[in-house]
C-alpha positions in Angstrom: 257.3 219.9 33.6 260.7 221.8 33.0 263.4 219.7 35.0 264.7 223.2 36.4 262.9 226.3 37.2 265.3 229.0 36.7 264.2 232.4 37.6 264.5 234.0 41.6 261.3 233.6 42.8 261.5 232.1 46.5 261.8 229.0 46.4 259.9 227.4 48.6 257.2 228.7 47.4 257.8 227.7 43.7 258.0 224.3 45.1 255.0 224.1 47.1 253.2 225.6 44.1 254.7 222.4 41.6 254.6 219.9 44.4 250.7 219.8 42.8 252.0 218.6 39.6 253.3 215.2 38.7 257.2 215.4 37.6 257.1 213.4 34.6 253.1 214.5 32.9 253.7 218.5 33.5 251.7 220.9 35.5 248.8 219.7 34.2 248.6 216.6 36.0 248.5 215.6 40.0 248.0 211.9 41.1 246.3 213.1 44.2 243.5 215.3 42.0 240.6 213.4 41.2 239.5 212.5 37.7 236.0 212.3 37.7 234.2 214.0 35.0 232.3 216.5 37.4 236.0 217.7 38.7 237.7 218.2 35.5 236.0 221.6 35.1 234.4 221.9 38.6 238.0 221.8 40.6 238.4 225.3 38.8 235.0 226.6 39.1 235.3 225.6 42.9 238.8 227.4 43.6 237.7 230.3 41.7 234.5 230.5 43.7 236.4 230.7 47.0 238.5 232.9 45.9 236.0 235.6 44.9 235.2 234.7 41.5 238.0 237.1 40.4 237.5 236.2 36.8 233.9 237.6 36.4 236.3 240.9 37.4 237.0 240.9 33.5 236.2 240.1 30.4 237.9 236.7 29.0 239.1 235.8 25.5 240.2 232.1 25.3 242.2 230.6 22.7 242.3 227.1 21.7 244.6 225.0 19.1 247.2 223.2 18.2 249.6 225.4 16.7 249.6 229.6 17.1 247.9 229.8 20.2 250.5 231.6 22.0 251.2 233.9 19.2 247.5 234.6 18.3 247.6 235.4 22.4 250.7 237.8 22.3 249.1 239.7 19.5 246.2 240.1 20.9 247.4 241.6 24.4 249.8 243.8 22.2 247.5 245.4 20.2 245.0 245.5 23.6 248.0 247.8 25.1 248.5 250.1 22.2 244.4 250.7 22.8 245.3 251.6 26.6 243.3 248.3 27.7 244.7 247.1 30.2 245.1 243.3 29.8 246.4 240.3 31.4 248.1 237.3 29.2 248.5 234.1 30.5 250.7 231.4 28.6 252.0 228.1 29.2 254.5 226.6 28.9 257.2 229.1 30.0 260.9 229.3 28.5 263.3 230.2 31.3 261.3 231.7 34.6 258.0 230.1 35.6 256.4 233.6 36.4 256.8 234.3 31.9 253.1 232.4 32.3 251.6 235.3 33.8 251.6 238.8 31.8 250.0 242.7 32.9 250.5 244.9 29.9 253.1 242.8 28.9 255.3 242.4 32.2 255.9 239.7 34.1 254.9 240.1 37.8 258.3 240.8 40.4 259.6 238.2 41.9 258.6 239.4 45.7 255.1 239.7 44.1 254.9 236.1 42.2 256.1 234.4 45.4 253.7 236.7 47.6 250.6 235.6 45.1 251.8 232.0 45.2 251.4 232.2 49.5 248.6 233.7 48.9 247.3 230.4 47.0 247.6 228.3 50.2 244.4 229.3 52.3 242.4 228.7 49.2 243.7 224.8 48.5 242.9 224.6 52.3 239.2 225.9 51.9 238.7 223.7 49.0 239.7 220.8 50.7 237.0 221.6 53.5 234.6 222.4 51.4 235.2 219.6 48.6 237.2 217.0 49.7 236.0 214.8 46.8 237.5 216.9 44.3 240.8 216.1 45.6 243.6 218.4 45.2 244.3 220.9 42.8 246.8 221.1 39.8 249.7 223.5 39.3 248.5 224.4 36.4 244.8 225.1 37.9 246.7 227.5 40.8 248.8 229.0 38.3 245.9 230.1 36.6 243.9 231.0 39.5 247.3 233.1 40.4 246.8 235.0 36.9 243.3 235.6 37.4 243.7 236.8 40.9 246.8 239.2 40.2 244.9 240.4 36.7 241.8 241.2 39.1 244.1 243.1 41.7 245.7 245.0 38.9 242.8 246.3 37.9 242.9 244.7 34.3 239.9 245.2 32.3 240.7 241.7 29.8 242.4 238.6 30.5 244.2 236.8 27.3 243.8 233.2 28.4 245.6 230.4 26.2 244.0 226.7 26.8 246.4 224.4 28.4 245.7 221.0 26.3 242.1 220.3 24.6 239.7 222.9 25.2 236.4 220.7 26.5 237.8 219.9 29.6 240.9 222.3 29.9 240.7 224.0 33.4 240.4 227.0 31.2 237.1 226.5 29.9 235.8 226.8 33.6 236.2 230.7 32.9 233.3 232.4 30.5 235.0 233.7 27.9 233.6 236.7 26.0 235.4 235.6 22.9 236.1 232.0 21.8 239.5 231.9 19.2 240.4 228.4 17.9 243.8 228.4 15.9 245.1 225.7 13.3 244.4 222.5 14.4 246.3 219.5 13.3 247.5 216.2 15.0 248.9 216.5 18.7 248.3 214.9 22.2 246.6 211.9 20.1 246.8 209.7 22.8 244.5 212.4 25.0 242.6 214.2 22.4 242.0 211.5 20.1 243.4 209.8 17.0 241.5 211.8 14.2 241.5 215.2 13.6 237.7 215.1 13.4 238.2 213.9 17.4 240.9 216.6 18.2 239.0 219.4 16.5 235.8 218.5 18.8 237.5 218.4 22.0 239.3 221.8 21.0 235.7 223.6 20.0 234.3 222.6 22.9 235.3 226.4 24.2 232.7 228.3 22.3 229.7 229.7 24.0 226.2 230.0 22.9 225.4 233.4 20.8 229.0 234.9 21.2 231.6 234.8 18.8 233.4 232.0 17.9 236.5 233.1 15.5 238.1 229.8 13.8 241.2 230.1 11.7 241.2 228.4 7.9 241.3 224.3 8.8 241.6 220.9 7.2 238.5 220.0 6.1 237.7 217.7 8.6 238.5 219.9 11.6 236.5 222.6 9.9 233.5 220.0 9.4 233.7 219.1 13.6 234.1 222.5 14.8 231.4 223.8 13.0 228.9 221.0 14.1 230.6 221.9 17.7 229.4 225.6 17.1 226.2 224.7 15.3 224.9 222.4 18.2 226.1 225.4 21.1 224.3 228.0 19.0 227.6 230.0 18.9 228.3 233.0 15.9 230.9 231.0 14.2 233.1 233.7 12.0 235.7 232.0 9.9 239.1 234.1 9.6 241.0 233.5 6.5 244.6 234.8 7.0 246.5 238.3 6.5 247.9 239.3 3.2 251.5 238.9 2.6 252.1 242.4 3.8 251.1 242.7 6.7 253.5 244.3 9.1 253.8 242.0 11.8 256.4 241.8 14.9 256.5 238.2 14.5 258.1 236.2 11.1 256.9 233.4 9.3 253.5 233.4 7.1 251.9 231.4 9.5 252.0 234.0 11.6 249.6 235.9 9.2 246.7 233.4 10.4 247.6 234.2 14.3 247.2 237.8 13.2 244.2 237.4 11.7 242.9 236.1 14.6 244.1 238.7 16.8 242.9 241.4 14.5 239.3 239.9 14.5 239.3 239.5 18.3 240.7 243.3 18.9 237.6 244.5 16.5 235.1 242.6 18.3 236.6 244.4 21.2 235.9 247.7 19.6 240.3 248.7 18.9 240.5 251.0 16.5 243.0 250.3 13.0 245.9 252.7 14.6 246.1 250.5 17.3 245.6 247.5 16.0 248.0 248.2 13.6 251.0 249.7 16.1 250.1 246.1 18.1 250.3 243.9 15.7 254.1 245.6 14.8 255.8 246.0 18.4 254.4 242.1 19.4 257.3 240.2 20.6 257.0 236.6 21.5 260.6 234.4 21.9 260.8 231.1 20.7 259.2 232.0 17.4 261.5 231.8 15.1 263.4 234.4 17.1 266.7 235.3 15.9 270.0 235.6 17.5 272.2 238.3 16.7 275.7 237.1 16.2 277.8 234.6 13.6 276.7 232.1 12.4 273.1 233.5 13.4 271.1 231.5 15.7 267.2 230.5 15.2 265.2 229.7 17.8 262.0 228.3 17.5 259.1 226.1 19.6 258.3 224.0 16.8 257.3 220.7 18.5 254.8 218.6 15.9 254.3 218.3 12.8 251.9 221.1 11.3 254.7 223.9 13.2 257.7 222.3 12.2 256.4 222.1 8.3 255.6 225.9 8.9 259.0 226.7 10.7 260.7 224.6 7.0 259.2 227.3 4.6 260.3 230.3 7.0 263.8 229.0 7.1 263.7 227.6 3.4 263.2 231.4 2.6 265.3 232.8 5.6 268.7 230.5 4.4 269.5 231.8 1.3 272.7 229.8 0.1 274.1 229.3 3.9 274.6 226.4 5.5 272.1 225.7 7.8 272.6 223.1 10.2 269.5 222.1 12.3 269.6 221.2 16.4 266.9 219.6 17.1 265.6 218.1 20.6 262.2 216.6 21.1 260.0 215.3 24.2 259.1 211.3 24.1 255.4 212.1 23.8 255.7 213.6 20.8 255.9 212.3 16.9 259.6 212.8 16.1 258.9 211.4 12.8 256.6 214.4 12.0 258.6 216.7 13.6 262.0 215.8 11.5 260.4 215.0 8.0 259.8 218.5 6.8 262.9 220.1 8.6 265.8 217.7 7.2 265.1 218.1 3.5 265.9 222.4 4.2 269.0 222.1 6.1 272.8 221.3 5.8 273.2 218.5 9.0 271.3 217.8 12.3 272.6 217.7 15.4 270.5 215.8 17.9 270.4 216.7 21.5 268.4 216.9 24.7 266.9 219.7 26.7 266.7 219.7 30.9 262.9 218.4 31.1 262.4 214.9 32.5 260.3 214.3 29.1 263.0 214.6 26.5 263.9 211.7 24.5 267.2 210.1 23.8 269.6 211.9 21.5 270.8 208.8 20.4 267.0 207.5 19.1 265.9 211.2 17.7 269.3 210.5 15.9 267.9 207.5 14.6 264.6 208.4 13.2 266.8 211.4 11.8 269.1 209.5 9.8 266.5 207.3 8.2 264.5 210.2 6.8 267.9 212.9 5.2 270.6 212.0 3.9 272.1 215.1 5.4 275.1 214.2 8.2 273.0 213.2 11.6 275.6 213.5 14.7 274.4 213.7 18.8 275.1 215.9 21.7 274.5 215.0 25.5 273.6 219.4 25.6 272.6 222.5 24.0 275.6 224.0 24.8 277.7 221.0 23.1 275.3 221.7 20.6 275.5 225.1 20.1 279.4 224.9 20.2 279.5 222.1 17.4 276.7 223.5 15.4 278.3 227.2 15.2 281.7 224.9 13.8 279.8 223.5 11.2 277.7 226.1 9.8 280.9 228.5 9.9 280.6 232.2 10.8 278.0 232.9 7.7 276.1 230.1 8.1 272.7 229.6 9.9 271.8 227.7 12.6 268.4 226.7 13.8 267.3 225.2 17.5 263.8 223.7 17.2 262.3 220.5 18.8 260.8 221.7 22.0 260.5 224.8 23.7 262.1 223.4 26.5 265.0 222.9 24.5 264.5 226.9 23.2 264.4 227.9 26.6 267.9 226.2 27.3 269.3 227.6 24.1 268.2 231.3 25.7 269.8 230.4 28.6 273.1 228.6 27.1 273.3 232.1 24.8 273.2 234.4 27.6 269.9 235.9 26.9 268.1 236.4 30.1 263.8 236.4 30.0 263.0 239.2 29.2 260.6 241.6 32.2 258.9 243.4 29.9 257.7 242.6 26.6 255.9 246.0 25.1 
């Protein structure tokens, strides 16, 4: 979890809503919920029971991955507004203000109206605490979702976009029937949850499909490929592989990777029934920050999410094709539960110098050790900064006014960047 929620929603109701988290594992997480099997999914089921079963209001696409989920999520509601659907999006994590999790047609909710959904929330936790005390109590992460579902019910939305938290199998996600099953590039994250092989990963990330509905998986690893498609076999679901978009596609997002994530979001809208205009006028006006999102100004400013290894190797060829001959010096920040090793290795043989730093959340590591594992893999100067705005400061020095420089790491540490830079979230995204 972020260590400060910036944004106005009221706040004590922002902090009763994350007083169901646990500070240090995310939203994800509350000591107090239980962890038996029958709960994992059940807890959801439950809360969205006693709350009307809001989500059978709408149809559901749900999208599973490791990398591109967010973006395969953002074209996908885009090009769902240029039809005149009217969609919800929900995302996690968010950059600056907690209510960027929860989209209608691309805006956030107001801030009277996220803390007034939020109260809402409480009689709810209170019924299913009557009614299944054994299920112990909620997540943040399971309200927040039941929040989007509620307020995308209430809005009259005719879709909700729903982007899996971690996993897929046992996400509180997958409590919802999705019309649509999407499952992005996977590659090596959250080992220590999902499992160490990408065979295991793969599995636990299928597990979203549904039997005789489609089931759109993005090019793989062999391996991954191998597990989902016993996953899909064994569910009976119509498994549709989706190779990527040619190299000129016009798309609102940069980087070829993003080419897969449209993909994706083009074969979803179809199944839908869009039409190419709209599609097409979607899949241009989608905007989604933190992707290698660009900073007007000199030097220019990257920022991007790029938090493992698979994204951070894709984020290496944008900017190895972005740079030109500038200098490009690299601020990078990363969480302790993640590789930092995989992270670094592709991104220090593209730029000039690193500078390592530390965003707000409880979960980043030490400057001084991402540092460390910098300086044995580049040969590239490695230097530390206690925060992104030191960072910032000394990285605009070094790369000089034509120079490039590029924030990456964590999207905690891309949501301090935004801040530090002056950009405010943005209300309205198309």
């Amino acid at each position: 979890m972020r260590g400060t929620i910036r944004g106005s929603v009221r706040r004590s109701s922002l902090q009763w809503l994350l007083g169901f988290s646990d500070p240090e594992l995310g939203v994800g997480w509350n000591p107090r919920a239980s962890r038996a099997a029958t709960w994992r999914l059940g807890r959801m089921r439950a809360l969205l029971d006693l709350s009307g079963s809001t989500d059978r209001r709408m149809r559901v696409v749900l999208i599973a991955g490791t990398k591109g989920k967010g973006s395969t999520a953002a074209f996908t509601a885009s090009i769902l507004h240029a039809s005149g659907v009217r969609a919800g999006l929900f995302t996690s994590p968010h950059l600056q203000t907690y209510r960027e999790r929860v989209r209608i047609d691309g805006a956030m909710l107001g801030e009277a109206a996220f803390s007034h959904a939020i109260d809402e929330l409480r009689p709810v936790v209170a019924s299913l605490r009557r009614a299944h005390p054994q299920a112990g109590e909620p997540t943040t992460f399971e309200l927040t979702l039941l929040l989007a579902l509620r307020a995308f019910a209430e809005n009259g939305c005719a879709m909700a976009i729903v982007e899996v938290g971690l996993g897929g199998r046992i996400d509180a996600t997958n409590a919802l029937d999705p019309v649509i099953s999407v499952i992005t590039p996977v590659s090596y994250d959250h080992t220590a949850i999902l499992g160490r092989t990408l065979a295991a990963i793969a599995t636990e990330k299928a597990g979203i499909v549904r039997p005789g509905r489609p089931a759109l998986v993005a090019e793989q690893r062999p391996a991954a490929a191998r597990a989902i498609d016993r996953v899909c076999r064994a569910a009976g679901a119509d498994e549709r592989i989706v190779p990527p978009l040619g190299v000129h596609a016009d798309l609102g997002l940069t980087g070829d990777h993003q080419l897969q994530n449209a993909a994706l979001a083009v074969a979803t809208a179809t199944a839908l029934g869009c039409d190419r205009a709209a599609i097409a006028r979607g899949l241009r006006t989608t905007t989604w920050p933190a992707r290698f999102e660009r900073v007007r100004g000199r030097p220019t400013i990257v920022l991007d999410g790029a938090h493992n290894g698979a994204s951070a190797a894709a984020l290496a060829r944008t900017l190895r094709r972005e740079r030109g001959g500038r200098r490009l010096v690299l601020i990078v920040g990363i969480n302790r539960d993640k590789d930092a090793r995989a992270v670094l290795a592709p991104l220090a043989r593209v730029v000039s110098s690193v500078i390592a730093t530390r965003s707000t959340s409880p979960r980043a590591a030490d400057p001084a050790a991402v540092a460390r594992i910098a300086a044995r893999g580049t040969r590239v100067s490695v230097t530390t900064a206690s925060d992104i705005r030191s960072a910032i400061a000394a990285a605009r020095s070094a790369a000089g006014p034509d120079g490039l420089v590029c924030v990456a790491g964590s999207l905690a540490l891309a949501g301090d960047a935004r801040t530090a830079l002056g950009l405010a979230p943005s209300e309205r995204w198309w």
